[in-house]
GUZA-338143 format. One record per residue: residue number from 1; chain; x, y, z of N, C-alpha, C, O in turn. Coordinates in Angstrom, 3 decimals. Layout:
BEGIN
rec num:NUM; cadena:A; n.east:X; n.north:Y; n.up:Z; ca.east:X; ca.north:Y; ca.up:Z; c.east:X; c.north:Y; c.up:Z; o.east:X; o.north:Y; o.up:Z
...
end
This chain:
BEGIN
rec num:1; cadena:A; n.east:28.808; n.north:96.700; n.up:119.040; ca.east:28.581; ca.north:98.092; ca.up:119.337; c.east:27.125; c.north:98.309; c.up:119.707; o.east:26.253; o.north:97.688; o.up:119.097
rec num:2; cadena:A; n.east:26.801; n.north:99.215; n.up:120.740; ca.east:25.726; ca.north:99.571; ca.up:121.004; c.east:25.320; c.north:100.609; c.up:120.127; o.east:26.004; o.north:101.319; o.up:119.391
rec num:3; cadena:A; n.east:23.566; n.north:100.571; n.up:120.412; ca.east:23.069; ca.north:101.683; ca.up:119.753; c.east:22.799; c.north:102.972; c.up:119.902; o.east:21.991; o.north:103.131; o.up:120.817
rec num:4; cadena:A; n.east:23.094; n.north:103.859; n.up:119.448; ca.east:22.789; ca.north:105.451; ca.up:119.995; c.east:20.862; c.north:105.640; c.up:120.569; o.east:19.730; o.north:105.253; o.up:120.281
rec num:5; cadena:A; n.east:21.666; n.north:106.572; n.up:121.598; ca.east:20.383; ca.north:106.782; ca.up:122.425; c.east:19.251; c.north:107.421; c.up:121.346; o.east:19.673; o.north:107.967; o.up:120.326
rec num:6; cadena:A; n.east:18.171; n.north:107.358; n.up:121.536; ca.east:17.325; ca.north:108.327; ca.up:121.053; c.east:16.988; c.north:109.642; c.up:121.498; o.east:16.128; o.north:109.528; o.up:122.371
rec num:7; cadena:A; n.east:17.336; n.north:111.084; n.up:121.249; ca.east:16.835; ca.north:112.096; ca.up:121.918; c.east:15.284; c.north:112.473; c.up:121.564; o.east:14.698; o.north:112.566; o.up:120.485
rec num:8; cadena:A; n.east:14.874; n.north:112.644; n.up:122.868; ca.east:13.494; ca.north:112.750; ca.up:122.716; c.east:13.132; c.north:114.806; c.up:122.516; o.east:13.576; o.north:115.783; o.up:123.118
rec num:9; cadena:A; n.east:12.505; n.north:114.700; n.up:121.794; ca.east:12.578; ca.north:116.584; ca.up:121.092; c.east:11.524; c.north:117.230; c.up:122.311; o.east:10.750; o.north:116.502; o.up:122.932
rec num:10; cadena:A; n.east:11.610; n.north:118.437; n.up:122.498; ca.east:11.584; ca.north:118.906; ca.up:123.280; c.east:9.706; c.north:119.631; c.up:123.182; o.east:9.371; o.north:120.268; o.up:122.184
rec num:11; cadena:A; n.east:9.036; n.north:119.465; n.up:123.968; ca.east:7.556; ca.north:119.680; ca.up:123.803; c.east:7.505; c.north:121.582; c.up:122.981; o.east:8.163; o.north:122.579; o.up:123.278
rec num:12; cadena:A; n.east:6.554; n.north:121.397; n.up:122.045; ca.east:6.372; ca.north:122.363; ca.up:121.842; c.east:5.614; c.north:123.558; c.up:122.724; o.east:4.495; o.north:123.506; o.up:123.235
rec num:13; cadena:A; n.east:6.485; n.north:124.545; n.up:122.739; ca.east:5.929; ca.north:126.012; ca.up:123.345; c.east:4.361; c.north:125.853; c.up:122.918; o.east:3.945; o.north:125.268; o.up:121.919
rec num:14; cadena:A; n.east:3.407; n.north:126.681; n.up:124.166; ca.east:2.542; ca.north:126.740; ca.up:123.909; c.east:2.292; c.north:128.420; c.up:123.615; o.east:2.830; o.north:129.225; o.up:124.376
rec num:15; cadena:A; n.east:1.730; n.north:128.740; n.up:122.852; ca.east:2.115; ca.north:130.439; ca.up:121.874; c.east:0.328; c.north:130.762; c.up:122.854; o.east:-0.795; o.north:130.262; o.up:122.779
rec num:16; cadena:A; n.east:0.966; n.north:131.832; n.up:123.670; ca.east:-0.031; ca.north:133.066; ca.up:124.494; c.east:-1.110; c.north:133.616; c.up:123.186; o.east:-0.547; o.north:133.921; o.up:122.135
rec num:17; cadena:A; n.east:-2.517; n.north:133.730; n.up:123.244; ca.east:-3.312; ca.north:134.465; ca.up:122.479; c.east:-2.810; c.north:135.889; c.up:122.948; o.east:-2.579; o.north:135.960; o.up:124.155
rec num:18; cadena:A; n.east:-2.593; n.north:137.077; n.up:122.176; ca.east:-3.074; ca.north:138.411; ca.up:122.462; c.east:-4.232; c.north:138.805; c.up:123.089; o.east:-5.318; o.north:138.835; o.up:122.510
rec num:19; cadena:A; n.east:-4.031; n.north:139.167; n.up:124.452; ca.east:-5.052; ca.north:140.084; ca.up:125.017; c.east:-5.355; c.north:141.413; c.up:124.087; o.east:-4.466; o.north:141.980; o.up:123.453
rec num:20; cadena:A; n.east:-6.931; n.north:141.889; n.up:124.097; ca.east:-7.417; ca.north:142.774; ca.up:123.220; c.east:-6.687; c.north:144.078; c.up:124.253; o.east:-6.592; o.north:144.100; o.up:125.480
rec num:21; cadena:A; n.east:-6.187; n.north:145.221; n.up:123.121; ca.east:-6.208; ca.north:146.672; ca.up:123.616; c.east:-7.452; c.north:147.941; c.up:123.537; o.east:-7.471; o.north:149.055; o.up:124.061
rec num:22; cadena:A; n.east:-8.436; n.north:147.252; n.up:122.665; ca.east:-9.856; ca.north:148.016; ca.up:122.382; c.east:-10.962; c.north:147.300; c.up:123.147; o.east:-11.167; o.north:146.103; o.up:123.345
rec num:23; cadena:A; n.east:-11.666; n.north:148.494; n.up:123.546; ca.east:-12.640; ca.north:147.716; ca.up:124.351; c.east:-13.820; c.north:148.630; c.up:124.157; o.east:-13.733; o.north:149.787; o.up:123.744
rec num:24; cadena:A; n.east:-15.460; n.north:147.712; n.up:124.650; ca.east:-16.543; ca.north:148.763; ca.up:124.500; c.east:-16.191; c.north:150.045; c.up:125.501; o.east:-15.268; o.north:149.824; o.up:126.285
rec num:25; cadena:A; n.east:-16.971; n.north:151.689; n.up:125.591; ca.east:-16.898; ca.north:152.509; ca.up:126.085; c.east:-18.148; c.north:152.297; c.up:126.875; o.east:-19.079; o.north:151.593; o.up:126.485
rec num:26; cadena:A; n.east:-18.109; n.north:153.066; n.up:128.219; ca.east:-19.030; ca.north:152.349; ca.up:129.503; c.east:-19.271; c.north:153.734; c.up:129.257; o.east:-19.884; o.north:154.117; o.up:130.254
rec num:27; cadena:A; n.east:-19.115; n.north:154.756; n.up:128.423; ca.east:-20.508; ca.north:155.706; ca.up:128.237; c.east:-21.352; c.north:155.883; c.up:127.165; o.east:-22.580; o.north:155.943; o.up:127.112
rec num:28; cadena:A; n.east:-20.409; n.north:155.964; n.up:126.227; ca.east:-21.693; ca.north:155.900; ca.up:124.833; c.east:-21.474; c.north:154.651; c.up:124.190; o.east:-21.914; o.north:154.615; o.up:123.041
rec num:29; cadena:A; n.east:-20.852; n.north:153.491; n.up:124.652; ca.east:-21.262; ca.north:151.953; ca.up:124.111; c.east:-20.985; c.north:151.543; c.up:122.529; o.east:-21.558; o.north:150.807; o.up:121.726
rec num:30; cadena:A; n.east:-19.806; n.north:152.402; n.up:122.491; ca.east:-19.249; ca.north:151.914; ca.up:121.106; c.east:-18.573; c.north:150.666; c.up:121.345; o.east:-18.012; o.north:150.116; o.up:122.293
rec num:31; cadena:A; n.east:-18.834; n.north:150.418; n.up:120.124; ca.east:-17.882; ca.north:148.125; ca.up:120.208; c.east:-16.254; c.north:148.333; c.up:120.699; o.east:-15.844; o.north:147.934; o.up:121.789
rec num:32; cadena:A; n.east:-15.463; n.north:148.989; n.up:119.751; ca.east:-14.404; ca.north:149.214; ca.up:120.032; c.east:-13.955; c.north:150.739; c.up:120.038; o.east:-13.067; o.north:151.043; o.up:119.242
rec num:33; cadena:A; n.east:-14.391; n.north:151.555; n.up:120.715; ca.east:-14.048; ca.north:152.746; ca.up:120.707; c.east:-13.149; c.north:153.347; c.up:121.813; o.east:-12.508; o.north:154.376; o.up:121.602
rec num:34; cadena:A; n.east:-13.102; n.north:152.557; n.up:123.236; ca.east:-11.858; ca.north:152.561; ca.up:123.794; c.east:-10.492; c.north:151.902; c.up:123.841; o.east:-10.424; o.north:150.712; o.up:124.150
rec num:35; cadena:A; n.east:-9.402; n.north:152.596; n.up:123.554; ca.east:-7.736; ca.north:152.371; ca.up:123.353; c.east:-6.866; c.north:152.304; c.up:124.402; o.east:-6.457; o.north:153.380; o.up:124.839
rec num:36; cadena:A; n.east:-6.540; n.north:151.437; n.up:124.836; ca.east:-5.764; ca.north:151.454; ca.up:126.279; c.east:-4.240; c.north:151.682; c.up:125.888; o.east:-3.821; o.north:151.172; o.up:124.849
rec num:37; cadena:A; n.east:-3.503; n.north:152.347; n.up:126.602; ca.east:-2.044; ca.north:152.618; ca.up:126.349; c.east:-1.229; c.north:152.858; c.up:127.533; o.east:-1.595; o.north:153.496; o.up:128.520
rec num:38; cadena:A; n.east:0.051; n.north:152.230; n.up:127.342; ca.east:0.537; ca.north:152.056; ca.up:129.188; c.east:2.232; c.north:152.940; c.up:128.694; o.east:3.059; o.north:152.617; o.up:127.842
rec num:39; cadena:A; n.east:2.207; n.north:154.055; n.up:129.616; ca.east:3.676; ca.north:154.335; ca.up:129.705; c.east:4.348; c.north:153.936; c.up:130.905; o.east:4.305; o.north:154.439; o.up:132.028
rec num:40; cadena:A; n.east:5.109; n.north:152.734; n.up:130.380; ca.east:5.946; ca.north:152.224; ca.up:131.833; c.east:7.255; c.north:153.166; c.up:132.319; o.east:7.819; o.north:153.017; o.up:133.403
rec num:41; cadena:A; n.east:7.644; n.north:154.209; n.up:131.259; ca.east:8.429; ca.north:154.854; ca.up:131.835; c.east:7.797; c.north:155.959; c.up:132.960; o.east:8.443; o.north:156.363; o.up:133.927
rec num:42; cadena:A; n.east:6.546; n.north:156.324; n.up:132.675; ca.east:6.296; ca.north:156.813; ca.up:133.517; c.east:5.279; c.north:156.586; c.up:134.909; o.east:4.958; o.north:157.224; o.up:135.911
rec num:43; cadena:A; n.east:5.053; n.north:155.511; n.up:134.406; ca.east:4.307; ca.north:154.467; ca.up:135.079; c.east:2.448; c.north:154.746; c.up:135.132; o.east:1.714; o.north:154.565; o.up:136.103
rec num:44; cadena:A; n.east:2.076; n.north:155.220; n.up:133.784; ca.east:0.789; ca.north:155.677; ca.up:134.050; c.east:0.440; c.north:154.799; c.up:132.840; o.east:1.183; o.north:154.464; o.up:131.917
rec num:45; cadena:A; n.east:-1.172; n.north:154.424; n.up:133.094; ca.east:-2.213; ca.north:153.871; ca.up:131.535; c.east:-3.130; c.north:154.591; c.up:131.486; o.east:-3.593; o.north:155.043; o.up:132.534
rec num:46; cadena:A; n.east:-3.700; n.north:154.933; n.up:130.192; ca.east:-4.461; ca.north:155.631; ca.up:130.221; c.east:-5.304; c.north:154.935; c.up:128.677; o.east:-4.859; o.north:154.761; o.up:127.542
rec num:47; cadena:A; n.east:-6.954; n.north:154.611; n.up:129.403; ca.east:-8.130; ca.north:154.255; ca.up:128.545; c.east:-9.029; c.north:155.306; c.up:127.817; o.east:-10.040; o.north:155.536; o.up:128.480
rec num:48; cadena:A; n.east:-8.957; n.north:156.054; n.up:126.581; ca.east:-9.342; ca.north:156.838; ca.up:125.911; c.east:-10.463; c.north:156.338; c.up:125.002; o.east:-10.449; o.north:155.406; o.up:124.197
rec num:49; cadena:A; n.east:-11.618; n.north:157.346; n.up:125.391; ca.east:-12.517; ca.north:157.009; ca.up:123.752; c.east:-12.419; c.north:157.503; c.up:122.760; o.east:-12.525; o.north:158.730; o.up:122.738
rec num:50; cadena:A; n.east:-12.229; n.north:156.932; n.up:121.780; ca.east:-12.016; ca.north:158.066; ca.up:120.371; c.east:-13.119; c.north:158.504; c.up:119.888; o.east:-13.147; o.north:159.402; o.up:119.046
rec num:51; cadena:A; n.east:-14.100; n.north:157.961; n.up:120.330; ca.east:-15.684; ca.north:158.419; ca.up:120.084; c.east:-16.555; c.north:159.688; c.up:120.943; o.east:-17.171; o.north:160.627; o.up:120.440
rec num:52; cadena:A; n.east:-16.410; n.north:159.429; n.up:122.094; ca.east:-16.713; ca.north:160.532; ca.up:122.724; c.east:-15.672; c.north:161.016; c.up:123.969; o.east:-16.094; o.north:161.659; o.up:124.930
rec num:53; cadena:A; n.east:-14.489; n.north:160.686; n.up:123.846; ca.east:-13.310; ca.north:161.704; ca.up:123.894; c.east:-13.316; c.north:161.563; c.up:125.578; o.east:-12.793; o.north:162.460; o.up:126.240
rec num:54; cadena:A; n.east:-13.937; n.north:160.382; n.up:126.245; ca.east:-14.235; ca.north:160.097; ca.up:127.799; c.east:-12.490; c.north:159.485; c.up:127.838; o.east:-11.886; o.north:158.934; o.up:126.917
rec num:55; cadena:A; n.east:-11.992; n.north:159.807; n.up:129.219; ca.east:-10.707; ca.north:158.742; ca.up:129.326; c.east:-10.396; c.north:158.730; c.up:131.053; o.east:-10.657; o.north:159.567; o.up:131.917
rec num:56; cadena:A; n.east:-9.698; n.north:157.344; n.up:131.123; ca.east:-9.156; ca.north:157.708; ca.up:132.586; c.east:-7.753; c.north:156.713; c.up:132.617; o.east:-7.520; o.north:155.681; o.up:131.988
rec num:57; cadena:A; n.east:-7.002; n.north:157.389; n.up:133.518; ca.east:-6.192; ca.north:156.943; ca.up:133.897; c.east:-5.605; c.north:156.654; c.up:135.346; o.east:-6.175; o.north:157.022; o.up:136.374
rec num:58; cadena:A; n.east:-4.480; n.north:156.001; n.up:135.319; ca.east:-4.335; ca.north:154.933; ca.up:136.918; c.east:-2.793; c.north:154.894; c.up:136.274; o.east:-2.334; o.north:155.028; o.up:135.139
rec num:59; cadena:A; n.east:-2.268; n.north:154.653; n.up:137.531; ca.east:-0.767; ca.north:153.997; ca.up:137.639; c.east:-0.297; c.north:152.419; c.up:137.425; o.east:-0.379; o.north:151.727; o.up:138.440
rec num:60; cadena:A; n.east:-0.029; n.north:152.062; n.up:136.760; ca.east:0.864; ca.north:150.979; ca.up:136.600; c.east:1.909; c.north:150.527; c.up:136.966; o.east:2.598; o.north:151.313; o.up:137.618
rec num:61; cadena:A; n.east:2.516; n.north:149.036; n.up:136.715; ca.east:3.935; ca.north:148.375; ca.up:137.040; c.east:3.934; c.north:147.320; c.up:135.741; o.east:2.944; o.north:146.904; o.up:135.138
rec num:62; cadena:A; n.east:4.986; n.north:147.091; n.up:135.556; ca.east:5.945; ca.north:145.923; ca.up:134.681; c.east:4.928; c.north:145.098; c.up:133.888; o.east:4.785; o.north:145.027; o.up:132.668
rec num:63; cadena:A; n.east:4.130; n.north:144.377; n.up:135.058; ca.east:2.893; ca.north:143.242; ca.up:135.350; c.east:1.383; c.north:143.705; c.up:134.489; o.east:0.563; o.north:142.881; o.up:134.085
rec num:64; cadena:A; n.east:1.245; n.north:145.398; n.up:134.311; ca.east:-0.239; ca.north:145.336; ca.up:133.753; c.east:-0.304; c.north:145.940; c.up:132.318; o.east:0.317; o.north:146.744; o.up:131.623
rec num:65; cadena:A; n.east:-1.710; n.north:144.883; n.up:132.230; ca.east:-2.045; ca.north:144.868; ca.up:130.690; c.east:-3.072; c.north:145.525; c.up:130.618; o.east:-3.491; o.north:146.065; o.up:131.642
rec num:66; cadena:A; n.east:-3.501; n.north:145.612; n.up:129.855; ca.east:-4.353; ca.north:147.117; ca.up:129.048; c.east:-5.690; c.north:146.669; c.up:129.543; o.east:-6.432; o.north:147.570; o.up:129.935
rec num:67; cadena:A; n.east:-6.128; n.north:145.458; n.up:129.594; ca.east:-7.104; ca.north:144.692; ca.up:130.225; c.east:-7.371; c.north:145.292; c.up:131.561; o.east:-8.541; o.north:145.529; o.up:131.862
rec num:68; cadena:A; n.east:-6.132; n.north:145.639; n.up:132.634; ca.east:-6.167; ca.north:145.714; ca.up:134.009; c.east:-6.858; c.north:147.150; c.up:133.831; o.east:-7.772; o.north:147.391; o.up:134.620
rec num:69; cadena:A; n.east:-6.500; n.north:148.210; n.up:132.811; ca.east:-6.567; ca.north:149.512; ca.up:133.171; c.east:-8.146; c.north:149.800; c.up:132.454; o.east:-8.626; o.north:150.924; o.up:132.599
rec num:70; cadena:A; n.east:-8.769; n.north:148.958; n.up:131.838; ca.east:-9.993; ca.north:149.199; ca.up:131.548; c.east:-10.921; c.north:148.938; c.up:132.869; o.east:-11.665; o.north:149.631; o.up:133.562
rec num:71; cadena:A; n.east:-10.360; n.north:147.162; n.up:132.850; ca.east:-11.001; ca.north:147.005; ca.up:134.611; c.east:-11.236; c.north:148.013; c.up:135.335; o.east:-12.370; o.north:148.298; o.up:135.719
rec num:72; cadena:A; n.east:-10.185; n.north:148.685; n.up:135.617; ca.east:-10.381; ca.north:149.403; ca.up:136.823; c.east:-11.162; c.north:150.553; c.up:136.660; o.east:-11.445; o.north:151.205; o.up:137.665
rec num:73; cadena:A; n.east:-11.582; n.north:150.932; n.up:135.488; ca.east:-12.243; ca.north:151.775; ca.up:134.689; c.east:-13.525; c.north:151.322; c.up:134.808; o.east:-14.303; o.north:152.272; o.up:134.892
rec num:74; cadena:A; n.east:-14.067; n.north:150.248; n.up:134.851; ca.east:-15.516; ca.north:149.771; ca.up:134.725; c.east:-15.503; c.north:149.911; c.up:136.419; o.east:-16.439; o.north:150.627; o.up:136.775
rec num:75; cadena:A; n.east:-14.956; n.north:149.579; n.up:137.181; ca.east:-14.869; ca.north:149.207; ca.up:138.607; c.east:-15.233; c.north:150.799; c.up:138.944; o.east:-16.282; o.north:151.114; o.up:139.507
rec num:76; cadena:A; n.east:-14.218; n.north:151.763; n.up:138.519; ca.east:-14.682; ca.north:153.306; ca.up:138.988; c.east:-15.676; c.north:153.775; c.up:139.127; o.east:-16.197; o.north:154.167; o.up:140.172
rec num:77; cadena:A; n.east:-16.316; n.north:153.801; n.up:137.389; ca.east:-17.839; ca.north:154.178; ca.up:137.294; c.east:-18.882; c.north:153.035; c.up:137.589; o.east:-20.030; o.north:153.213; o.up:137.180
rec num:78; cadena:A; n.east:-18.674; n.north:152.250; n.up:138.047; ca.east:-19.451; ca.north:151.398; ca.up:139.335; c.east:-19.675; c.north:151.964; c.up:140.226; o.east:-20.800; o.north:152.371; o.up:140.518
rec num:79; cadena:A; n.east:-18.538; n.north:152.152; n.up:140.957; ca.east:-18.339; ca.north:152.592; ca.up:142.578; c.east:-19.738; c.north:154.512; c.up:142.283; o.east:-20.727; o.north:154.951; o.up:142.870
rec num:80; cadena:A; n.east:-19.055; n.north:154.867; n.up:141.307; ca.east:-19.776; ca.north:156.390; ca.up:141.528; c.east:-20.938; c.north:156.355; c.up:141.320; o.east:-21.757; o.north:156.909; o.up:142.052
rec num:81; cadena:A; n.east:-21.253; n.north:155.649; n.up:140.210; ca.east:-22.974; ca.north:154.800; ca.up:140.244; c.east:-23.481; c.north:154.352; c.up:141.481; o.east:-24.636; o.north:153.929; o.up:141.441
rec num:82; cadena:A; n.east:-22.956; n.north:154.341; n.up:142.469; ca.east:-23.463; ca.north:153.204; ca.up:143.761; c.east:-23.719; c.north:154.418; c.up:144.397; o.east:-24.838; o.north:154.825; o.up:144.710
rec num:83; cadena:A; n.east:-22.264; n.north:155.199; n.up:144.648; ca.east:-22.465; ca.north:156.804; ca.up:145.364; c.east:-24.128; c.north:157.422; c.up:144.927; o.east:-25.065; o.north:157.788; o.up:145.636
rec num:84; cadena:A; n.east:-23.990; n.north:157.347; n.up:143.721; ca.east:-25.321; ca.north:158.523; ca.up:143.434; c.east:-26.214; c.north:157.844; c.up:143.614; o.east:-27.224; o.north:158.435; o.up:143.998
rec num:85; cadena:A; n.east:-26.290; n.north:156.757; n.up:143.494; ca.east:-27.900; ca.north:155.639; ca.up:143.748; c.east:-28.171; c.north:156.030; c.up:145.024; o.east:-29.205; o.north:156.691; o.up:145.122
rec num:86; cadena:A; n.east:-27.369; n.north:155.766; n.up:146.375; ca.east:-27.308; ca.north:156.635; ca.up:146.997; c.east:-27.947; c.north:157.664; c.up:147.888; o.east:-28.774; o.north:157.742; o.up:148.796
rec num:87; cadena:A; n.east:-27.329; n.north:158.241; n.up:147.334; ca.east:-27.881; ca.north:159.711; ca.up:147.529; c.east:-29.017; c.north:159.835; c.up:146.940; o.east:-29.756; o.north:160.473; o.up:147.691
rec num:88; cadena:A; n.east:-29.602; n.north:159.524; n.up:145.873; ca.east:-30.767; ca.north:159.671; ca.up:145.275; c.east:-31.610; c.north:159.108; c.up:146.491; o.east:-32.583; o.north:159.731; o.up:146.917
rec num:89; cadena:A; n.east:-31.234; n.north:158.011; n.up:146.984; ca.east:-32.238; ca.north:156.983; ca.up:147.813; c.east:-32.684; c.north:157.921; c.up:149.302; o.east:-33.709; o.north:158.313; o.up:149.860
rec num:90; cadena:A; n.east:-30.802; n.north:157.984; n.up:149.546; ca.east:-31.318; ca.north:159.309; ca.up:150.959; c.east:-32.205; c.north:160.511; c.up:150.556; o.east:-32.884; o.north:160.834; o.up:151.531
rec num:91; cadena:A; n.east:-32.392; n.north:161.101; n.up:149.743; ca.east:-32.927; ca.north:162.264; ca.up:149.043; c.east:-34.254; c.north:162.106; c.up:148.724; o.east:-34.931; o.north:163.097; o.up:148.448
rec num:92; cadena:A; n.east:-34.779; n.north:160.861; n.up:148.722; ca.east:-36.391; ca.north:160.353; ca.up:148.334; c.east:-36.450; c.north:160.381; c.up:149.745; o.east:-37.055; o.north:161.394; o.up:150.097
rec num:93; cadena:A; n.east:-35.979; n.north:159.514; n.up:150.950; ca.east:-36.567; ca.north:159.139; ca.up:151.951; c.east:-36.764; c.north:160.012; c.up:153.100; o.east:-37.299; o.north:159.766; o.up:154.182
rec num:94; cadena:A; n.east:-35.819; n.north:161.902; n.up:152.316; ca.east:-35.689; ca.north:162.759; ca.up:153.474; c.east:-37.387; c.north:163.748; c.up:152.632; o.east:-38.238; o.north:164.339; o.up:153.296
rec num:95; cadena:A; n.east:-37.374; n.north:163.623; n.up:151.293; ca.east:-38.599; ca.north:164.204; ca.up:151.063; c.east:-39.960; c.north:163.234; c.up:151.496; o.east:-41.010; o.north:163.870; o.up:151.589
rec num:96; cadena:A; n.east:-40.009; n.north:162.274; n.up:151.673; ca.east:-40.794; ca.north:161.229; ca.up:152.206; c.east:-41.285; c.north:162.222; c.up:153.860; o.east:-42.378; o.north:162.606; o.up:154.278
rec num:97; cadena:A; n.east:-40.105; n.north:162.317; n.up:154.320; ca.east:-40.493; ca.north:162.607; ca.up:156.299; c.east:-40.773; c.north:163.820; c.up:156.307; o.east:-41.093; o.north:164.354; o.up:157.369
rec num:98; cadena:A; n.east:-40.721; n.north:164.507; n.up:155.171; ca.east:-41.554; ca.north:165.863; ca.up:155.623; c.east:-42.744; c.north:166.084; c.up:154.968; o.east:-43.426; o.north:167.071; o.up:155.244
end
C-alpha cells in the first residue's frame, strides 16, 4: 500500500492594520481632534473638529476611507492658501506701481 499524500495547509491570511479615523485639525492643530465619518447611504463624508467645531465635507463611493476625506481636506485649504498668497502678491505689486 501506498502512502497518503501530505496536504500542505494553506498560507496564513495576512490581517490589514486599521487605518486611523482621527486626525490633526489644519486649523487649531489639535493631535486628534478631527473625526471622519462616511454615510454611504447617502454618499457624503464629513471631517469634523470637536475642538474648534471647523468641518468639511465631499462625496464618496464604496472605495473611500476616512483617510481620503481628510486628504482632500488638507488639499482644499492648500488650494485657498495659494488663492490668497495670491492676491496678496498682486495687491503688493499694484501698490508698488503707483
Amino acid at each position: 500500500m501506498g502512502k497518503r499524500k501530505a496536504k500542505t495547509k494553506p498560507a496564513p491570511k495576512k490581517r490589514m492594520d486599521k487605518l486611523d479615523i482621527t486626525f490633526c485639525c489644519p486649523f487649531c492643530n489639535h493631535g486628534s481632534g478631527v473625526e471622519c465619518k462616511i454615510d454611504l447611504k447617502n454618499a457624503v463624508g464629513e471631517a469634523t473638529c470637536r475642538i474648534c467645531q471647523e468641518s468639511y465635507s465631499t462625496s464618496v463611493n464604496a472605495l473611500t476611507e476616512p483617510i481620503d476625506i481628510y486628504s482632500e481636506w488638507i488639499d482644499e485649504c492648500e488650494k485657498v492658501n495659494e488663492l490668497e498668497e495670491e492676491a496678496e502678491a498682486e495687491a503688493e505689486a499694484e501698490a508698488d506701481e503707483d
